[in-house]
N, C-alpha and C positions, 0 to 999 in steps of 0.2 A: 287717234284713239289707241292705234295699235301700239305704238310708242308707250303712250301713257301706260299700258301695261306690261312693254317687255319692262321697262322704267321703274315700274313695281316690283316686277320679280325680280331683277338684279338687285332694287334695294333691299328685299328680302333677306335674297343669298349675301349680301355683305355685310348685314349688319350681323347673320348668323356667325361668319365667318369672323369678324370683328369680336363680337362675343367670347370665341373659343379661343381665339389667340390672348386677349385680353387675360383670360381665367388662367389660358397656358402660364402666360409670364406671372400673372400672380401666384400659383402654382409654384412654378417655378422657383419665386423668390423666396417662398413659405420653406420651401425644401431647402433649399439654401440656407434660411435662417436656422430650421430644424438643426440639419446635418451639420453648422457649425456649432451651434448650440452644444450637442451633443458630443462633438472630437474636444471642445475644450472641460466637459465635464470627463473623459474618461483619459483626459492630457493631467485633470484635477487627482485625478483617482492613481494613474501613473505615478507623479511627483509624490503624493502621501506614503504612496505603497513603498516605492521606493525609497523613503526618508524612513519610514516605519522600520522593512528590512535592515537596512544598514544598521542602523543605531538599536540594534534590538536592545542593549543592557544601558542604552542611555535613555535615563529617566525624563534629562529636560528636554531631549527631542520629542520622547514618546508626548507631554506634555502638550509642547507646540503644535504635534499631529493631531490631538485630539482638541484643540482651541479650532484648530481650522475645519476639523470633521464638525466639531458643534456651529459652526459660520458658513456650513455650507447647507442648503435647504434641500439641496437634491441628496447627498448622503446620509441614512438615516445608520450605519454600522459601518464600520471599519475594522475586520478581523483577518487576525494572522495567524496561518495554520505551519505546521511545520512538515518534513517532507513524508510523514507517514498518515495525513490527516489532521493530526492531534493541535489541540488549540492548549500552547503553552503557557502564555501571559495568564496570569492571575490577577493582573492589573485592568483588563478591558472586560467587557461587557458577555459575559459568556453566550456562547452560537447556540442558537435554537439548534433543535436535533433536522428539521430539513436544511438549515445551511449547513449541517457536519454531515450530513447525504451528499450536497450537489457539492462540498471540496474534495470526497471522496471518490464521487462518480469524475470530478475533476483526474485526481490522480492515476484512477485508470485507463484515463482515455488521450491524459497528455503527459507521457511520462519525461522526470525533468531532460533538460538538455542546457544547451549553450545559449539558444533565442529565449529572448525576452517571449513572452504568453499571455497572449490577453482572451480568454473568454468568457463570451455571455451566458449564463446560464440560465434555465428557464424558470418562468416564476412560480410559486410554488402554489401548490394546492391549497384554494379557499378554506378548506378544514384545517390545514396547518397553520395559518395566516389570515387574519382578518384584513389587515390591510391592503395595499397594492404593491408591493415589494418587488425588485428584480434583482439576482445578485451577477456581477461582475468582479472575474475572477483575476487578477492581475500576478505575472510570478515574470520577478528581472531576470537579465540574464544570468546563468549560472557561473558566468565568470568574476564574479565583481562581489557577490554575495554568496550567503553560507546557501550552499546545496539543500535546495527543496524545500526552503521557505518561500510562500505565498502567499498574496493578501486577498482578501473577499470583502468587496465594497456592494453595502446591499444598497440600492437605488431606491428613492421614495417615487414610484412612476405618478405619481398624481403633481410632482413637482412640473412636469410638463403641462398638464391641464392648467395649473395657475400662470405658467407663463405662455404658451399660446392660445388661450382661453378667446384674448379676444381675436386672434385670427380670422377676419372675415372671411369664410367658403362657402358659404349656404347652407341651408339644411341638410343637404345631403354630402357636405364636405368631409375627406378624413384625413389622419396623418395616420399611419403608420411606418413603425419601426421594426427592419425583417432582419434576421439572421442570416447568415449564409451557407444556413442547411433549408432556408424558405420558411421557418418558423417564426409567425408573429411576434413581438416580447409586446409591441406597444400597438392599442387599435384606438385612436381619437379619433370620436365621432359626432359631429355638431358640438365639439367643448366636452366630452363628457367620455369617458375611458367606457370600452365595451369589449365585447370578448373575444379571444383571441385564437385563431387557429392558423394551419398550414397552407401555403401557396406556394410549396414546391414543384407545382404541376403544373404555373402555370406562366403564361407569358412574360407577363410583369417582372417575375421573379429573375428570369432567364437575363430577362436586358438590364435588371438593377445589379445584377453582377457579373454581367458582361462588360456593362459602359459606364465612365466617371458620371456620365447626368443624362438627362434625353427625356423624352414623352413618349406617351402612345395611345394608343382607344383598343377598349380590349371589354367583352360582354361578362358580366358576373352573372352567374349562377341563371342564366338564360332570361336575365333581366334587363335596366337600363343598360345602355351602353356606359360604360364608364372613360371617364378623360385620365389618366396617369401622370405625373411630373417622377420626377424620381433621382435622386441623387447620391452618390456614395460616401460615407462619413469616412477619412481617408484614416490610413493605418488602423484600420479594423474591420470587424467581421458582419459590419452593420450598415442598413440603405435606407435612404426615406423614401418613401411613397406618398405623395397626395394628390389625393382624386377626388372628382366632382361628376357628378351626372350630365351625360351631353341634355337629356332632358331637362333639369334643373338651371342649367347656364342659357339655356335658349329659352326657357321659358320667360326670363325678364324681357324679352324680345316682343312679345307675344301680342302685349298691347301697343306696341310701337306699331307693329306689323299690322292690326286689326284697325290703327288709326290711318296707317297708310292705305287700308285698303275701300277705307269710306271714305277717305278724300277723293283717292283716284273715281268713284262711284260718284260722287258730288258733282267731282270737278270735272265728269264730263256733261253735266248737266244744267252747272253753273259755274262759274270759274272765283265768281266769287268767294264762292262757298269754298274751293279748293284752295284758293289765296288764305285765308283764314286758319284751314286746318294746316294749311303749309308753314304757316307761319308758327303756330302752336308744335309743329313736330318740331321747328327750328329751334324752338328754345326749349325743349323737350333734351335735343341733342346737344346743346350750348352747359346743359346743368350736367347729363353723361359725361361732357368733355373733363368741367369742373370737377366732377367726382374724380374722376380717372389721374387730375393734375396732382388731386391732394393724395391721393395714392400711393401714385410714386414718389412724394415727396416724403411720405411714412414711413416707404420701405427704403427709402433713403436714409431718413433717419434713424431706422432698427441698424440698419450696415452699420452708419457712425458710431451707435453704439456698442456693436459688438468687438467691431475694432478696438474701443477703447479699453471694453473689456477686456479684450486679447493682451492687449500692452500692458496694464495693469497686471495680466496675471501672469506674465514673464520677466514682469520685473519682480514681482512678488517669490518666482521661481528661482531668481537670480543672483538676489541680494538677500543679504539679511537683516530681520525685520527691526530688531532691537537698535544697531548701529549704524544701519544704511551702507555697510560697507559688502562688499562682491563677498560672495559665499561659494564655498567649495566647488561647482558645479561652473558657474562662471568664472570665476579662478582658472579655472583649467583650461578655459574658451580662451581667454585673453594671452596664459601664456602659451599654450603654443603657436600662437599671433607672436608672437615676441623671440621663442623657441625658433622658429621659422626665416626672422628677420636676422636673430645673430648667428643664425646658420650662413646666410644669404651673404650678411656681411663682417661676417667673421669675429666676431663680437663676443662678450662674454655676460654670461649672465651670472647675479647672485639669487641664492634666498636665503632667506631669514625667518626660522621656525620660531617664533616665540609663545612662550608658555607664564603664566604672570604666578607669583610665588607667591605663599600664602592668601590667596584669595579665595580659599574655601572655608577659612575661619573667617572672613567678614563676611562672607555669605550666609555664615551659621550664626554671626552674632547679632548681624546688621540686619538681617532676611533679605530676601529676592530683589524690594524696590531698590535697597540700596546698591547690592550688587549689578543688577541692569547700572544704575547710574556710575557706576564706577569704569564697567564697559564700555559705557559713552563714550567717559570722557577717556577712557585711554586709546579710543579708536581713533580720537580727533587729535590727542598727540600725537600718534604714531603717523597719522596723515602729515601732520606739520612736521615729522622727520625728514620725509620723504620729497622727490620730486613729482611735477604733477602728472611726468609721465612714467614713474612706476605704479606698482600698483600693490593694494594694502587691502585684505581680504583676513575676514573672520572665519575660522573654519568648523567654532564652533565650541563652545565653554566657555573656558580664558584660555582659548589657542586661537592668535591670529600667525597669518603670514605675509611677509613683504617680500616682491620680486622688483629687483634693479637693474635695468637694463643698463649695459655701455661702462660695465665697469671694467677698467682697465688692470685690475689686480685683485690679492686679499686686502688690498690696504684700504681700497675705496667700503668694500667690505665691513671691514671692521672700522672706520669712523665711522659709518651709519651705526652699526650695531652700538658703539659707544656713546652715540648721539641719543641711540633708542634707551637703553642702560640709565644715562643721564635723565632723560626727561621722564620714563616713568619714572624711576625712586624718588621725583620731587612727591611734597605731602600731596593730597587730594584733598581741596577744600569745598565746603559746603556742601557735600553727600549726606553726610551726618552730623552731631553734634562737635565731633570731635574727628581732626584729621587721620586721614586714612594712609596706610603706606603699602605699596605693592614691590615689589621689582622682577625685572623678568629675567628668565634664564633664554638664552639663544642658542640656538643649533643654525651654520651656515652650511650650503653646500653651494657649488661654484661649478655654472657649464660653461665648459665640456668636461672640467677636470675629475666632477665628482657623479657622473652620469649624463648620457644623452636624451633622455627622457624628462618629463615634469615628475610625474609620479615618480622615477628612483630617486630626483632631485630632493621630492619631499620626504622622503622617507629615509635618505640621509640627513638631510638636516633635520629631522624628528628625532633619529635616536643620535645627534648631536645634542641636542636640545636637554634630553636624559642624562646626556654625560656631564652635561653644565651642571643641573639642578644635583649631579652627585658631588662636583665638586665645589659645592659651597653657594651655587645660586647666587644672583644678579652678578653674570658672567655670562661669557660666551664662548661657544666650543668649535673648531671646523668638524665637519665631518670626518671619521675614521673609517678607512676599508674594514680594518679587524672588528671593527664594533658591530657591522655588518654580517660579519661569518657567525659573532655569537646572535645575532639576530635571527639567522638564517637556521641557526643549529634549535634557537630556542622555538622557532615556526616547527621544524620537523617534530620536534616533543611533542607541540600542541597537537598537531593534526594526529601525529598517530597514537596518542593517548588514550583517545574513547575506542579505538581499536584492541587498546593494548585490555581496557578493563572488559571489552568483548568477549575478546577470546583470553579471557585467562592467562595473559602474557605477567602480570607481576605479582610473586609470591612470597611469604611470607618464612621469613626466618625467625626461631626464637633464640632470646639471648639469657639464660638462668638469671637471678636474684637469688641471695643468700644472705641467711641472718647472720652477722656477726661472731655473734656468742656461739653456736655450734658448729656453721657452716653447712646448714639446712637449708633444702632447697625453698623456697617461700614464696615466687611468682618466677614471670616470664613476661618479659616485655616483647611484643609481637613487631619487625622490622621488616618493612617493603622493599623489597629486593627487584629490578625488572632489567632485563638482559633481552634484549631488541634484536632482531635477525641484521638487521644493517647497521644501526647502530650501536650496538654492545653494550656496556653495561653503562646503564643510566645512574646517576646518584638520586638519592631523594630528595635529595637538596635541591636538584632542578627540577625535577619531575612533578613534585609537590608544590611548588611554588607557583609556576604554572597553572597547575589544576587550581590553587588558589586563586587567578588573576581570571581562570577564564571558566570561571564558576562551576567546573568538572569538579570540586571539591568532593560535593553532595556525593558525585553518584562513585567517586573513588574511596569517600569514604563507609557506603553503604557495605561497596563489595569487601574492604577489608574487614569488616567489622563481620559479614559474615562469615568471611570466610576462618579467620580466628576462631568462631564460636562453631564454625562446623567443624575445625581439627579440636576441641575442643572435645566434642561428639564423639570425635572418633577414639580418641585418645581414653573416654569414660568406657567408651565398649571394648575397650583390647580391657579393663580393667585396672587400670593404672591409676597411682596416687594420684588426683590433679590437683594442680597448684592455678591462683588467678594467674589470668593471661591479660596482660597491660596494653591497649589500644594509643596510640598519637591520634586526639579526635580536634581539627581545628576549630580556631574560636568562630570562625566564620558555620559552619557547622551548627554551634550550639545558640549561633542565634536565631535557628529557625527552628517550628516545631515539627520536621520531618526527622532530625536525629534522633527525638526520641520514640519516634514511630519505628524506624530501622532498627533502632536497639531492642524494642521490646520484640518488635517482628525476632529477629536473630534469636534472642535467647529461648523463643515460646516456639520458635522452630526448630531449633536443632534440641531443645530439652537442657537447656544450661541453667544451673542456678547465679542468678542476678550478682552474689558473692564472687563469683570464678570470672568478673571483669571488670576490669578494670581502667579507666579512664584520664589518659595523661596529657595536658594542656601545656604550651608550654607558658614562660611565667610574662612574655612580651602581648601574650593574647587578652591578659587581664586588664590591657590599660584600655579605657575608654567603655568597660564592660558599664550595659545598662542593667533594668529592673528585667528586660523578658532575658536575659541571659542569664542573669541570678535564679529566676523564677527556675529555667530550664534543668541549672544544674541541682537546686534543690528537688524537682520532679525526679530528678534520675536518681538523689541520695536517699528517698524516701523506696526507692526500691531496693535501696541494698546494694547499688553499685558506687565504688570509691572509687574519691578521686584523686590524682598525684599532681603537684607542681611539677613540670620538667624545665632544666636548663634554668633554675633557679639561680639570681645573682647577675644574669646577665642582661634583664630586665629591668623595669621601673616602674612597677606593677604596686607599690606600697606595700607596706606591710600589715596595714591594714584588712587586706585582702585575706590575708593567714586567719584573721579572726572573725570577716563575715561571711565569708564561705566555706559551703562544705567541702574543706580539705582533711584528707589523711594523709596522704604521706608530702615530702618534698624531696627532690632532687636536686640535688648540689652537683650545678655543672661540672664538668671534668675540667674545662679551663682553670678551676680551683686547686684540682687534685692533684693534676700533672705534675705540679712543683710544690706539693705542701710540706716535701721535706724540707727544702732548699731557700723556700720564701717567708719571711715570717710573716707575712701580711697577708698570703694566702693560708698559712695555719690558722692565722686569727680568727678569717672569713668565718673556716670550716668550721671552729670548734665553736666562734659564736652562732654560727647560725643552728649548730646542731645544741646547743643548750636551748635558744630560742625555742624551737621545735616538739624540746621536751615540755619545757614552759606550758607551752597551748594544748600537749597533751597530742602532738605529730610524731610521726615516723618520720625520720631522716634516710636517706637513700644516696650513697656517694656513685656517679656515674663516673664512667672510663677509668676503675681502677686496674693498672697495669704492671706494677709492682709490688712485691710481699710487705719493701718497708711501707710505701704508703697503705696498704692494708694495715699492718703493724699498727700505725697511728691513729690510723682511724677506729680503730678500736680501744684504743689509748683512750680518746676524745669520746668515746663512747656513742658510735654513729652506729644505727640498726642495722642495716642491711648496704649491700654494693653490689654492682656488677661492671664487670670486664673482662678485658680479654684475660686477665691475670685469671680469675675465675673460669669464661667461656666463653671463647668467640658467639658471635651468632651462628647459629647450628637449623638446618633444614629438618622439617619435621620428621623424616626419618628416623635421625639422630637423637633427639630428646626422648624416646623410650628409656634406654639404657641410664640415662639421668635419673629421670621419674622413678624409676627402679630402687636405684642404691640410695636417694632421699639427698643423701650425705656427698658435697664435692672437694675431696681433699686434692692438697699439690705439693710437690716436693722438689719445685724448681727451684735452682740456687737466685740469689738475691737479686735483681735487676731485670731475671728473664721475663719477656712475653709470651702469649697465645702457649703458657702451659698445660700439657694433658690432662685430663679427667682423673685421674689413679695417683694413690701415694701417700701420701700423709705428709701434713705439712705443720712445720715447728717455728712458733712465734714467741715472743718474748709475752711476758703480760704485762 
């Protein structure tokens, strides 16, 4: 009898024991599914971020990013702030005012650096947000991308309730997701989100961010004892927890134990009786076993699924989606695998930048599906160039690259490229209705000879690649060192450009305009002038080009525009006759509707009348003008500001143009004027275009006049106004008081001279 009962209690104690370890490991496994769950959604959120930053001014990225942001269930935003806060795209979904609180409380609490930054922010107040929202703040490193751009990925948290919904844990089962300051983001409770507070104080917390995983038993709030699993989501600041009640898990026990304990009662009173119920616990415990088999066999199969998912989404990371071919990020895994070996064994490697030529008119005529199909198929030629151990990667447009291992010169080199050369320029059949034709321009660089890294490697053969398409496309170029110094020299323009319109580093010179017939002064065309502590004096020719290419335009051209109409200003208050002052405003400029917000700002600030500015285009900005460009310039002519053709003749802008825009004057490049005594074909130019001119009811304007006969003549031919050095170099505002003064600019330099004085009187034939 006494047996029969210690027999009892030990089965007690093990089944309890069984129970808890049981829950442990299920527990456990929940965590595990959580926590990976979780590293591959913020592994999601990394890649986007980081594809979003990089390609800020690329449209078809930004496109691709936001296909995947709508494909994913857990991100419900995807926003990118730039390093002061401000949310720059006009193309995304603008931030509610508490995400532009938590990137802000972001900025002051992790200011930029060199490490990549991933934090969780807290979720926001039910009165600001009906939903369940959490946002995660993600910012790359600052080596790789532009300074103090980061992304903010807001989390739909209810995405978790639908996927571990059905999580078996009991009624009193939860998942929570903690920060690593002990602050809740996520409280799942029997399947249903609840609310969330701190447990910085408390045990759990201590060993979820102490230890990669573990358990414990630890009392809430002087209640159940609670069971803990707990695990850490790796590279981040985040830890799961799930827990069950020691009361809850033992309780299924209950009636096991209450059956064991009237058999032991029976069975010593009849053994039959205890044979029976013995038999009943047995298959009681045969169907426990059975549960427990299909179990593990679940969470078996959640593992193989996530794996699969795993693999899936790193090939998804790896490749690109359109052509299947390795994309920029695996490109660079593989070669320096490659880098490494012809280090090893002494080997040489090539690559091959290609760039496909004319493929943004079939994009524009053919649209998008055709263009995808045409990438296809040139991705599957360029594989059939190749051997099956190089390697042939899109990096993204119509720019792929191929890397050749084991070539033993340029000559292996250039057969491939001429191989690649050959096999795109064939037609492309069955795209569209009618054949298609590409060819590419090649840029090659060669290790060790043209750098010891991948990255310099590509970036020589990229601006190889530029040298080809200048000299006449589907060609190929090697890499140049000197190509690279103007590379390097046109990087340092960039960078210190927005510096330079910061602090006021480039200022404006005027240069006179003068009527003909009296030699009255009659405008001023405004010239940006920028002289750099290091690097000296900038042309505008580079400067502006640039600021063209890297969309500084806008805000280059804001500041000269005001700053023109504030010496403008200033020039009205000494009292002085003022004449219009001529602005260079690019066409890129007027095709947006901020130019004319800055202009009307400038002149209603500084007090300028709309007459006193003047607006000069040059005549190559005119090709490909649409309806809001046209629209633009007519909003600005109905205020009273005229505008000038510049660098007329050296364009293909039609003539057309002269008659449906609002033009007043033109400018006859000085390439015309330079030799208009000497050329007759350049006389022709001038006098025809200047009859033209009069025809339409135009001012004509002869630029870089530098000698009296060509003055001479062009008064001959009957052209309005000029300017040049023969007239007035460009003069710092200082200097044009004394102008404005005498109205009148005579010169008495004998025949040929340049950059004549201001004073004299000067005698012309009529």
């Amino acid at each position: 009898m006494i047996s029969l009962w210690v027999m009892l209690f030990q089965r007690d104690g093990n089944d309890d024991r069984k129970a808890l370890q049981n829950s442990f490991i299920s527990q456990h496994n929940v965590a595990q599914a959580f926590a990976l769950h979780t590293e591959q959604m913020l592994g999601r959120i990394r890649h986007l971020g980081q594809k979003l930053v990089e390609a800020e001014k690329n449209e078809m990225t930004k496109e691709r990013v936001r296909g995947m942001v709508a494909q994913d269930s857990a991100i419900m935003r995807l926003l990118i702030f730039n390093e002061h806060g401000e949310f720059p795209s006009s193309s995304w979904p603008r931030p509610e005012p508490w995400e532009i609180a938590e990137a802000r409380d972001f900025l002051a609490s992790k200011p930029a650096s060199a490490l990549e930054e991933l934090v969780v922010g807290r979720p926001p107040d039910p009165s600001q947000r009906k939903d369940w929202s959490l946002p995660i703040i993600y910012r790359p490193g600052q080596q790789t991308v532009m300074t103090g751009i980061f992304v903010m990925a807001v989390i739909d948290t209810r995405h978790f309730v639908r996927h571990f919904e059905r999580m078996q844990l009991g009624r009193s089962g939860e998942i929570i997701l903690v920060t690593d300051d002990g602050q809740e983001i996520l409280h799942l409770h029997d399947g249903r989100l609840d609310f969330l507070e701190s447990i910085a104080a408390t045990e759990r917390y201590r060993r979820a961010f102490t230890e990669v995983s573990g358990s414990l038993q630890e009392r809430v709030h002087n209640a159940y004892e609670r069971l803990y699993a707990f695990r850490r989501v790796p590279d981040s600041p985040l830890a799961v927890l799930v827990s069950r009640t020691k009361y809850d898990i033992l309780s299924n026990n209950q009636s096991a134990q209450r059956s064991y304990l009237l058999a032991t009662l029976l069975m010593s009173a009849l053994m039959l009786t205890f044979t029976l119920f013995w038999w009943l616990a047995m298959q009681r415990k045969r169907k426990l076993m059975a549960s427990l088999v299909r179990s593990q066999e679940e969470n078996v199969q959640l593992i193989q699924q996530l794996q699969t998912e795993k693999q899936a989404a790193y090939h998804l990371a790896t490749h690109d989606k359109l052509t299947g071919l390795a994309n920029r990020m695996l490109f660079g895994e593989i070669a320096e695998r490659y880098r490494a070996r012809a280090l090893r064994l002494r080997g040489r490697l090539a690559i091959l930048f290609i760039d496909l030529d004319r493929f943004k008119p079939i994009n524009d005529t053919h649209g998008h599906r055709a263009g995808d199909a045409l990438l296809v198929e040139v991705a599957c030629r360029l594989q059939a160039c190749v051997r099956q151990i190089d390697l042939v990667a899109r990096f993204g447009g119509d720019e792929f690259v191929i890397l050749v291992q084991d070539v033993h010169g340029s000559q292996d080199a250039v057969r491939i490229a001429t191989k690649v050369i050959h096999a795109l320029s064939q037609p492309f059949s069955g795209i569209v209705a009618e054949d298609l034709f590409v060819t590419p321009s090649i840029g090659i660089a060669l290790h060790p000879d043209d750098g010891d890294e991948i990255d310099a490697l590509v970036r020589q053969a990229d601006g190889a690649m530029y040298q080809a398409k200048f000299q006449g496309r589907a060609t190929y170029v090697f890499a140049d060192p000197a190509l690279n110094l103007r590379n390097s020299l046109k990087n340092r323009i960039q960078a210190a450009l927005p510096t330079a319109i910061k602090n006021r580093e480039i200022k404006l010179h005027y240069q006179p305009k003068v009527c003909l017939r009296d030699f009255s002064i009659v405008g001023m065309e405004a010239l940006a002038r920028w002289v750099h502590p290091q690097m000296g004096y900038i042309s505008p020719a580079d400067f502006v080009a640039i600021a063209e290419e890297s969309s500084l335009i806008h805000e280059l051209g804001k500041y000269l525009i005001d700053m023109a109409c504030a010496q403008q200003a200033r020039w009205q208050q000494m009292g002085l006759p003022i004449v219009p002052v001529a602005v260079n405003v690019s066409p890129r400029q007027l095709r947006t509707q901020r130019v004319f917000e800055h202009i009307e700002h400038a002149l209603a600030h500084h007090g300028i009348a709309p007459n006193l500015l003047e607006v000069e285009i040059t005549e190559t900005g005119f090709i490909d003008i649409d309806d809001g460009f046209v629209a633009q310039l007519n909003r600005l002519d109905t205020q009273g500001i005229r505008f000038a053709i510049d660098d007329f003749g050296t364009g293909f802008s039609g003539l057309s143009h002269l008659r449906a825009l609002p033009v007043s004057y033109v400018k006859i490049d000085r390439s015309f004027i330079s030799n208009i005594r000497n050329d007759i074909n350049d006389a022709t130019i001038v006098s025809s275009t200047i009859s033209l001119c009069h025809n339409l009811k135009l001012q004509s304007i002869a630029e870089g006049v530098e000698t009296r006969e060509q003055l001479a003549h062009l008064r001959a031919v009957g052209c309005d106004q000029a300017q040049g050095y023969l007239i007035s170099r460009p003069l710092p505002p200082e200097e044009i008081p004394p102008l404005l003064k005498q109205v009148y600019i005579y010169h008495d330099n004998s025949p040929g001279e340049k950059n004549a004085p201001s004073s004299g009187a000067l005698s012309l034939p009529d």
